[in-house]
C-alpha positions as CSV (number, residue, x, y, z in Angstrom):
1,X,0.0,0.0,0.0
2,X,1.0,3.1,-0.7
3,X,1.2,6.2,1.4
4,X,0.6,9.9,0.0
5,X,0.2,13.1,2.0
6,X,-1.9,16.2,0.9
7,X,-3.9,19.3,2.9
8,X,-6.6,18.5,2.0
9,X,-8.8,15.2,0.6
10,X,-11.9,15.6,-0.6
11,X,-14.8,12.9,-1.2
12,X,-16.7,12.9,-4.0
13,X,-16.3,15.0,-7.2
14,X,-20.3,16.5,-7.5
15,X,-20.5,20.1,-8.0
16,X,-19.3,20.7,-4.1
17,X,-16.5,19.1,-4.4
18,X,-15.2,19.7,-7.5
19,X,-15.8,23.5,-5.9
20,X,-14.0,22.6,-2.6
21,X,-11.3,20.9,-4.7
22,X,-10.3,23.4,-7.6
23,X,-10.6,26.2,-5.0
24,X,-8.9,25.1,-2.1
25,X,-5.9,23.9,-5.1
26,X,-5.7,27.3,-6.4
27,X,-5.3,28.7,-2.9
28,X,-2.3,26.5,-2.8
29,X,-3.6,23.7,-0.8
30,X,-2.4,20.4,-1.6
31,X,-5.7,18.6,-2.8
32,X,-6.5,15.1,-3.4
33,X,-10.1,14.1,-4.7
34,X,-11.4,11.2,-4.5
35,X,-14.5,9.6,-6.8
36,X,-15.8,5.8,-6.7
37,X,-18.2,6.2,-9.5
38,X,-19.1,9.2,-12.2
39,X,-16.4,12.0,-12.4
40,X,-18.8,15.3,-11.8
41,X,-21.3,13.6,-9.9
42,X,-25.0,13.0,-9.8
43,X,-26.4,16.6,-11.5
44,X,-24.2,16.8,-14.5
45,X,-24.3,13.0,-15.2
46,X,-27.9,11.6,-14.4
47,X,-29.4,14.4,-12.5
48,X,-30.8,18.3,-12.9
49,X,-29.0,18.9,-16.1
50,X,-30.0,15.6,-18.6
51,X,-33.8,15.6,-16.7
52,X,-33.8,19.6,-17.8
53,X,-32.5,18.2,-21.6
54,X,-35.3,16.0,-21.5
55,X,-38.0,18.6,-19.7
56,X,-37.4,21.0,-23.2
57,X,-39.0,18.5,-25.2
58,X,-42.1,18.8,-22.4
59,X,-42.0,22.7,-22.6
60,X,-42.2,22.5,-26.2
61,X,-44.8,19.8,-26.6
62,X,-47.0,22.2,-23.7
63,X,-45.9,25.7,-26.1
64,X,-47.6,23.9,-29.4
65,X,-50.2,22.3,-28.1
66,X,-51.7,25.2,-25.9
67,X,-52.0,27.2,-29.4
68,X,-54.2,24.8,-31.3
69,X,-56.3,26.6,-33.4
70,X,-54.4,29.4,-32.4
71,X,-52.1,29.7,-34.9
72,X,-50.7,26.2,-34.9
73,X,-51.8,23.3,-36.3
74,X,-49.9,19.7,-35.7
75,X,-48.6,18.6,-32.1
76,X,-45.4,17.0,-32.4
77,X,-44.9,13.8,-31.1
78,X,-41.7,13.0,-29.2
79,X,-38.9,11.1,-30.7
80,X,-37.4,9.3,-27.8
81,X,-34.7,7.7,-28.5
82,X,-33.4,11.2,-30.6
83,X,-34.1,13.3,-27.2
84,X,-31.8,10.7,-25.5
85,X,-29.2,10.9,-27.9
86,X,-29.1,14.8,-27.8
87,X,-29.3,14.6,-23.9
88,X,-25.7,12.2,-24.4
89,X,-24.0,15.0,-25.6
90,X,-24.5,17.0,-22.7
91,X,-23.9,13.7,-20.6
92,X,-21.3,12.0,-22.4
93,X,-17.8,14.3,-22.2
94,X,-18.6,15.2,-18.2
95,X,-16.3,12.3,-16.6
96,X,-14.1,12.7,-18.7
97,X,-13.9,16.8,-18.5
98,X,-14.8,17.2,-14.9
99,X,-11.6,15.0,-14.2
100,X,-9.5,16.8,-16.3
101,X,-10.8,20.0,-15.3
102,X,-9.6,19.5,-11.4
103,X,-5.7,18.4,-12.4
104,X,-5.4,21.3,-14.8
105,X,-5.4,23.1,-11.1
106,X,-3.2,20.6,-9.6
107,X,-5.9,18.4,-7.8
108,X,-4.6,14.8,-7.5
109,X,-7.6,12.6,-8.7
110,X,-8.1,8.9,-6.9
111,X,-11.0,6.6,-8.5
112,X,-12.5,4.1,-5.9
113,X,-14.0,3.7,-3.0
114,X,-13.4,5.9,0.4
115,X,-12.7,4.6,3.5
116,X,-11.5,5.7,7.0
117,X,-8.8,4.3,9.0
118,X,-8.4,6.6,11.9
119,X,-9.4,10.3,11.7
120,X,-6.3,11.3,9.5
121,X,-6.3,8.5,7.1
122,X,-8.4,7.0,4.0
123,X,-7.8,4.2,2.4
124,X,-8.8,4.0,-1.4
125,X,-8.0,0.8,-3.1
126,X,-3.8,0.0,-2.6
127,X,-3.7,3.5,-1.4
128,X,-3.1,5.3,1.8
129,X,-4.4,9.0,2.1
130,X,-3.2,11.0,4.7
131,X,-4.1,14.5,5.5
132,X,-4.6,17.6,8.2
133,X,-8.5,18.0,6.9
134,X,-10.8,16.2,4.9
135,X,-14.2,17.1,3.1
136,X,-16.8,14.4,2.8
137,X,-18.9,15.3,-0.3
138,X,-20.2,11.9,-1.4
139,X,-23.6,12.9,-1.8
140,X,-27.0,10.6,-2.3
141,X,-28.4,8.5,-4.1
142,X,-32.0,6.6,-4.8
143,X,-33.7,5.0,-1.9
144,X,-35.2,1.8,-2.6
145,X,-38.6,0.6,-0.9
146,X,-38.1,-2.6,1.2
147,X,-40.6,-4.4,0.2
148,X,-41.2,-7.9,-1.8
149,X,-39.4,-7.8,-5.2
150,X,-37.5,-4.5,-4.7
151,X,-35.1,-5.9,-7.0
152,X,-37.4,-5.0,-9.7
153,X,-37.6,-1.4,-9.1
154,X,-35.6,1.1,-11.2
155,X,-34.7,4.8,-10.5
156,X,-34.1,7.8,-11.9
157,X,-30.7,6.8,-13.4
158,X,-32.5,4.2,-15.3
159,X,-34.9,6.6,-16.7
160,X,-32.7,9.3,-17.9
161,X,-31.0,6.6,-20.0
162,X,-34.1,4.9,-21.0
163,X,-33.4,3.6,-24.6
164,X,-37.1,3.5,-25.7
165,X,-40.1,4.9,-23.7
166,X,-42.7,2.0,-22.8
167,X,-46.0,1.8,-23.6
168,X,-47.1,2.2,-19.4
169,X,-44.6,3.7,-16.7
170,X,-45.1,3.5,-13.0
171,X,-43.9,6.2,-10.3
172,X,-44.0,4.7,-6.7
173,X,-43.4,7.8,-4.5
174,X,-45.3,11.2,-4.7
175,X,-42.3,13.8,-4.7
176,X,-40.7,16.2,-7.1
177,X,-38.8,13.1,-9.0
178,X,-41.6,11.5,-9.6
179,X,-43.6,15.0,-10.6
180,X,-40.8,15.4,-13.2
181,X,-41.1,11.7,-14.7
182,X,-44.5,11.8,-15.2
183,X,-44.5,15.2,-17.3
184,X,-41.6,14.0,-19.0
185,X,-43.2,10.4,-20.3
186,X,-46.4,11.0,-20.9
187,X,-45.1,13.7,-23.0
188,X,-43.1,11.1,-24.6
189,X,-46.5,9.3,-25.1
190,X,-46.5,6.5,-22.6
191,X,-49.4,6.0,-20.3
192,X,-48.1,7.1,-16.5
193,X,-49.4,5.5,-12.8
194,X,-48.4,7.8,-10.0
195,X,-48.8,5.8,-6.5
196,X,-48.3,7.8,-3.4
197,X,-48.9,6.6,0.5
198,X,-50.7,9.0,1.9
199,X,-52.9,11.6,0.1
200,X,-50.6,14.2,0.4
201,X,-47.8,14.8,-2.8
202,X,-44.8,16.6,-2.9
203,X,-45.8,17.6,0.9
204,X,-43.5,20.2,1.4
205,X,-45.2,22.3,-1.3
206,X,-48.6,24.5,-1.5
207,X,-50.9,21.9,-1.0
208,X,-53.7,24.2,-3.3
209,X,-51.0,24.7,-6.3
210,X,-50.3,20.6,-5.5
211,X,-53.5,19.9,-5.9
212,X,-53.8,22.3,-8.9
213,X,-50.5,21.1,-10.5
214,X,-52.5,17.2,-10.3
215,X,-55.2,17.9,-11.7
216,X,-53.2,20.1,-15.1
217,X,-51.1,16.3,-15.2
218,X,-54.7,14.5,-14.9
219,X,-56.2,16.3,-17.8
220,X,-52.9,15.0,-19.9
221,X,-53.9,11.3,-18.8
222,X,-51.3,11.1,-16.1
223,X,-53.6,8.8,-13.2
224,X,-52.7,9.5,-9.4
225,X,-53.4,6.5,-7.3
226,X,-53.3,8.2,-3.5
227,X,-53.3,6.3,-0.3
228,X,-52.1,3.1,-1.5
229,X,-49.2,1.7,0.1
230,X,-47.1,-1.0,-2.2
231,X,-46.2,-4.0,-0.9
232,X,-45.1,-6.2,-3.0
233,X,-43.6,-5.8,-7.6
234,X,-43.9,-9.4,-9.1
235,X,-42.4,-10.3,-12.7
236,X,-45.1,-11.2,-15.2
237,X,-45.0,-12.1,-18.6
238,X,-45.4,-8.8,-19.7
239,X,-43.9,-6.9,-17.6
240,X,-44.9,-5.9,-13.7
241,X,-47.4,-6.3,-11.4
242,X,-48.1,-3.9,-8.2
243,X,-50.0,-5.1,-5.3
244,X,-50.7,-3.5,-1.9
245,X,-52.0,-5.9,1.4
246,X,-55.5,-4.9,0.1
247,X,-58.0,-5.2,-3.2
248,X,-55.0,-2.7,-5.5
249,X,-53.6,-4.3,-8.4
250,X,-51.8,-2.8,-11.5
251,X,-49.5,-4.2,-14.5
252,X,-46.8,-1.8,-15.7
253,X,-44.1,-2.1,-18.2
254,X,-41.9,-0.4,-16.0
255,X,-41.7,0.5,-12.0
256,X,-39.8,3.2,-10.7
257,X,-39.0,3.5,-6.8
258,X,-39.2,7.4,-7.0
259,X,-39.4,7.7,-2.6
260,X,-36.4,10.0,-2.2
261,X,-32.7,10.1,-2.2
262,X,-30.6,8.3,0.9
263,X,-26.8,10.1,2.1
264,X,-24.4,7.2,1.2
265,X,-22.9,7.4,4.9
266,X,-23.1,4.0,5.2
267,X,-19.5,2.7,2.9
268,X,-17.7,5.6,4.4
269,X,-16.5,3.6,7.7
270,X,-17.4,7.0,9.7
271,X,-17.3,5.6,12.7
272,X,-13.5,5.0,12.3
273,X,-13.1,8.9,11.9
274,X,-15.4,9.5,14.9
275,X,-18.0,11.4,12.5
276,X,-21.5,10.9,13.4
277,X,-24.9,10.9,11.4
278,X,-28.1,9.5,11.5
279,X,-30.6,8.4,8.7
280,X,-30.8,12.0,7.3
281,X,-26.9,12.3,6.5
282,X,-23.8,13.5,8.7
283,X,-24.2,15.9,11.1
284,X,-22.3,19.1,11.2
285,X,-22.0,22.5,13.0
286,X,-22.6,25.7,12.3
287,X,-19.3,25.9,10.7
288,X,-20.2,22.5,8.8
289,X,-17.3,20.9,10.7
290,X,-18.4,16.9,12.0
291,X,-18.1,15.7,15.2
292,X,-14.4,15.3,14.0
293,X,-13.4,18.8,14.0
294,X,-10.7,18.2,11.4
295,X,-13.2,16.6,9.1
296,X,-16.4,19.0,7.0
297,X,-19.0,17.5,5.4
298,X,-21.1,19.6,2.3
299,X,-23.7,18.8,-0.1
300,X,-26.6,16.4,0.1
301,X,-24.5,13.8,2.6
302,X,-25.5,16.5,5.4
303,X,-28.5,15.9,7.9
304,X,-30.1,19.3,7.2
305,X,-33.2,21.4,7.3
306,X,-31.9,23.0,4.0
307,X,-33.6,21.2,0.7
308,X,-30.6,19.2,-0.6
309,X,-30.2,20.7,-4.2
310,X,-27.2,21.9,-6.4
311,X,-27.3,25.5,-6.0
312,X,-27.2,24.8,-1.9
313,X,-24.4,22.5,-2.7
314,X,-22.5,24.9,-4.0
315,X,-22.9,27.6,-1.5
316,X,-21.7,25.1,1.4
317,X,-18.3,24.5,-0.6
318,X,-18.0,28.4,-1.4
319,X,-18.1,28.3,2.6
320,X,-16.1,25.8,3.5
321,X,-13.3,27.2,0.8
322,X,-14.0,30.7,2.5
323,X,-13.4,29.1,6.2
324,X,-10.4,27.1,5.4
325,X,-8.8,29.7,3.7
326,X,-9.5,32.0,6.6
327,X,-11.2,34.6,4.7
328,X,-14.9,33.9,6.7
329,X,-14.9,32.2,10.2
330,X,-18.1,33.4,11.0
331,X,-20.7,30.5,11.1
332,X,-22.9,29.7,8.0
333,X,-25.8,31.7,7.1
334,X,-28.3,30.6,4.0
335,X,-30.6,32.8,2.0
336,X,-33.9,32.0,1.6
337,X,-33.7,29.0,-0.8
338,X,-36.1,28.6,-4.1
339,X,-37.8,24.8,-4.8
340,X,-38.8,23.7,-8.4
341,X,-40.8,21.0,-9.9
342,X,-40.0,21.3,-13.6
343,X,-43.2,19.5,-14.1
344,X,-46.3,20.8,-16.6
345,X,-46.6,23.3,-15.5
346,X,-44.0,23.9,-13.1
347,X,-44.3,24.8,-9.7
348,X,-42.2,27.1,-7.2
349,X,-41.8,28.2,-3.9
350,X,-39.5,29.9,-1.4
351,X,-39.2,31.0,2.1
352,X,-42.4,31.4,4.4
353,X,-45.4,28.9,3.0
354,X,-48.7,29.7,4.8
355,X,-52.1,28.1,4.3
356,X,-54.1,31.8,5.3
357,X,-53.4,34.5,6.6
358,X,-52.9,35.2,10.3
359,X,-51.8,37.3,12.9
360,X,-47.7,37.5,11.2
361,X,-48.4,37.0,7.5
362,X,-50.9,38.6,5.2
363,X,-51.4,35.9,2.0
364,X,-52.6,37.2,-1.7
365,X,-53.7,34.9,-4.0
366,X,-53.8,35.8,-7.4
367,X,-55.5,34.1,-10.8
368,X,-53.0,35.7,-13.3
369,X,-54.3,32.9,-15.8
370,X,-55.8,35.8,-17.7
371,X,-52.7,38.1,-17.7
372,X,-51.0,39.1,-21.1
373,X,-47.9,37.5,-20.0
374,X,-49.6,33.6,-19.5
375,X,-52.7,34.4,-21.9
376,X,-50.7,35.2,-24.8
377,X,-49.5,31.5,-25.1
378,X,-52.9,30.2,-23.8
379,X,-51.4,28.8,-20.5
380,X,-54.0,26.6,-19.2
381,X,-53.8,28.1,-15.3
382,X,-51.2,30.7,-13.6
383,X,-51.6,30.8,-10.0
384,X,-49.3,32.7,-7.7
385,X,-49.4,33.4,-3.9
386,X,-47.4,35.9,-1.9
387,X,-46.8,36.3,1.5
388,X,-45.9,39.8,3.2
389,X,-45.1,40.4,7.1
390,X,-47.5,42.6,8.2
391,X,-45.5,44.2,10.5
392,X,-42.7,45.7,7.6
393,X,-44.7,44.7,4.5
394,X,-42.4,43.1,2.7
395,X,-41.8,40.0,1.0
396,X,-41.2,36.6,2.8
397,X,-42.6,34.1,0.8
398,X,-44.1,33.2,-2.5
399,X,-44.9,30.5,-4.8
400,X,-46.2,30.2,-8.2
401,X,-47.8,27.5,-10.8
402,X,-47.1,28.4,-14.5
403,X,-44.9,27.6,-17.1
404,X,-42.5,30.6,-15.7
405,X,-42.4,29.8,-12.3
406,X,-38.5,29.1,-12.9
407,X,-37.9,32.3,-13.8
408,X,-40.8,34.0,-11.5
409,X,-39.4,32.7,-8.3
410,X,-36.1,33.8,-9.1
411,X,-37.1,37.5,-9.1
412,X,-39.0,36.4,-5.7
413,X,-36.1,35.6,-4.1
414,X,-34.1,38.8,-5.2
415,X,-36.8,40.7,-3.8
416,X,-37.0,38.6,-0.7
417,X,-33.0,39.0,0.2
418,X,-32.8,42.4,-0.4
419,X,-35.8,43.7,1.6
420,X,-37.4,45.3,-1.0
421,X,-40.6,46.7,-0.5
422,X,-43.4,47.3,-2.9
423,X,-43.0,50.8,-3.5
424,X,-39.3,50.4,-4.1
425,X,-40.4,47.9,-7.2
426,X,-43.3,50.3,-8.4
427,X,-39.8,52.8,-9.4
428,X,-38.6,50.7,-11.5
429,X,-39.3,50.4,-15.4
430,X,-39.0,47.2,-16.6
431,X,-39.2,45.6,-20.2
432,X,-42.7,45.1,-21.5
433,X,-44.5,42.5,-21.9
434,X,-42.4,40.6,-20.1
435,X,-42.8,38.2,-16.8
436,X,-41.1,40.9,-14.8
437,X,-42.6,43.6,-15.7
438,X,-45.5,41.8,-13.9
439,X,-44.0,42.5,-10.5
440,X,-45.0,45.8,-9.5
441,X,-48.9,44.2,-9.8
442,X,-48.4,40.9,-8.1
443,X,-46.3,42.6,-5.1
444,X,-48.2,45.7,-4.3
């Protein structure tokens, strides 16, 4: 076995550590990085950025076939296996150039599996790793329901590389993963089955705009089947068949465990390194340092209240680069955070969710279905919700169904950050007809 000596060795090469890594390098930190599967991690390779490739072909599909009779004529029908082949070229070069990219800036790169010896040392394959700090950035993956046949489940690596779309899909789980499948295959033309446990969907979301969002998917022919609970996927002769302990049955050509992701804590050999987690992911101090002082952890390994996405990734390794390199010691502070489910149409939300109004918020709920800005594409239902604090009446919270909402919420959370109060927008001049321009009338 041999021993090497660095700074600092990172786990995992996803967008926080490749940020950690090339960073804390070009600060003049001896770097190692270490990777035991895709170089660039889960949202370059079979994450955010290929399901967004695929979620054009929905956004153009919805764009064509809202104007029927409107000025268009023929909806397009989706070839499959030519969106997967344009999604490979986004997909294909990122090992390859996500490797490359961190030892142009003098990052020693290590493929295999991490493992702790002692609080100092990692073993990876025939090699020793020794360092001063390390950075445990080995992100999540799929959970799996434990139930009968769970070896027949696939996940959402197995449907962004789907070779042909199936005639019937089927999404156990009810959360934004799921959301995005379904708008994405039956777009593709394949008849979807959405099975959730309770009656509640993507529960950490506007249950109205939920409930909205379900029934725009419904009226495509996407079929929600709500308080059933799966216990057992058998093999059939064509294909799958779901059962609960009741009277449910369905056949499927395909299933898909869609429940969530799970930290992958458990190959790590933690306890060597004295780091402790639970089932939500390491835990870590204000500063993100472990129970192990000498030892961060970033990304979506943490056991957080944050939602575990890409952009929040990122900010935690922008931290932990600033704290290392002594340029911020103070403890971590987020920013209200945006969540998206690039569904049809898409739905958005950030900072303070509230069902009414009470004593501390004031909620508005506006119809803009009718506006110019949805109306002149015949958007079948806008919907947006805002939520002041009486007591300063500004902005806290907001969240929006329509096919903007990705760029809607982003202007939210500007306005959110920076305090900005209602009058302050009512100054400004913004470009008409645009979604912006909108602003001054839904915050007023």
């Amino acid at each position: 076995m041999m021993r090497k000596e660095f700074d600092i060795v990172i786990i995992g090469s996803g967008v926080a550590g490749m940020t950690t890594a090339s960073n804390l390098a070009s600060a003049g930190k001896q770097v190692a990085i270490v990777e035991e599967d895709l170089w660039g991690g889960t949202c370059p390779n079979r994450g955010c950025d290929p399901k967004k490739v695929l979620i054009s072909a929905v956004e153009a599909k919805d764009h064509i076939q809202q104007l029927q009779g409107k000025g268009l004529d023929t909806i397009p029908k989706v070839n499959w296996p030519d969106l997967m082949a344009f999604k490979e070229t986004f997909t294909s070069p990122v090992p390859k150039q996500s490797k490359e990219s961190l030892e142009s800036t003098g990052v020693e790169t290590f493929t295999g599996k991490a493992e702790f010896i002692n609080d100092h040392r990692l073993k990876v394959n025939e090699d020793e790793l020794t360092a001063e700090q390390f950075i445990i950035a080995a992100g999540a993956r799929p959970s799996i329901l434990d139930i009968e046949g769970k070896e027949h489940f696939l996940t959402s690596k197995d449907f962004l590389s789907l070779p042909e779309m199936p005639e019937t899909i089927t999404l156990v789980g009810g959360g934004y993963i799921a959301f995005e499948f379904a708008a994405i295959a039956n777009a593709a033309g394949a008849k979807v089955h959405v099975i959730q446990h309770n009656d509640r969907p993507l529960k950490a979301f506007d249950r109205e705009l939920v409930d909205l969002l379900m029934e725009q998917l419904k009226s495509k022919g996407v079929t929600f089947h709500l308080n059933i609970e799966i216990s057992k996927v058998e093999k059939t002769s064509i294909g799958y068949s779901l059962r609960d302990d009741s009277n449910f049955q369905l056949n499927s050509d395909l299933v898909f465990c869609t429940t969530g992701r799970i930290p992958n804590t458990d190959t790590l050999n933690l306890e060597n390194a004295g780091v402790e987690y639970d089932k939500k992911g390491i835990t870590v101090n204000e500063s993100l340092q472990t129970t192990n002082p000498a030892i961060f952890a970033i990304g979506d390994i943490l056991s957080k209240s944050q939602p575990k996405l890409t952009p929040v990734c990122s900010f935690e390794a922008s931290y932990v680069v600033s704290y290392l390199t002594g340029k911020d010691t103070a403890s971590i502070s987020y920013p209200s955070i945006p969540t998206m489910v690039f569904s049809g149409p898409k739905l958005a939300q950030i900072g303070v969710v509230v069902d009414e109004s009470n004593d501390d918020y004031e909620l508005s709920t506006i119809d803009a279905t009718k506006w110019f800005s949805y109306h002149r594409t015949n958007e079948p239902i806008s919907k947006v919700k805002i939520i002041t604090d009486k007591k300063t009446g500004l902005l806290v919270g907001a969240a929006c169904l329509n096919n903007e909402a990705d760029e809607l919420i982003n202007y939210f959370s500007q306005l959110i950050e920076k305090k900005v109060s209602s009058s302050e927008v009512a100054k400004h001049i913004f470009a008409y007809p645009t979604i912006a321009s909108d602003l001054p009338s839904l915050y007023s």
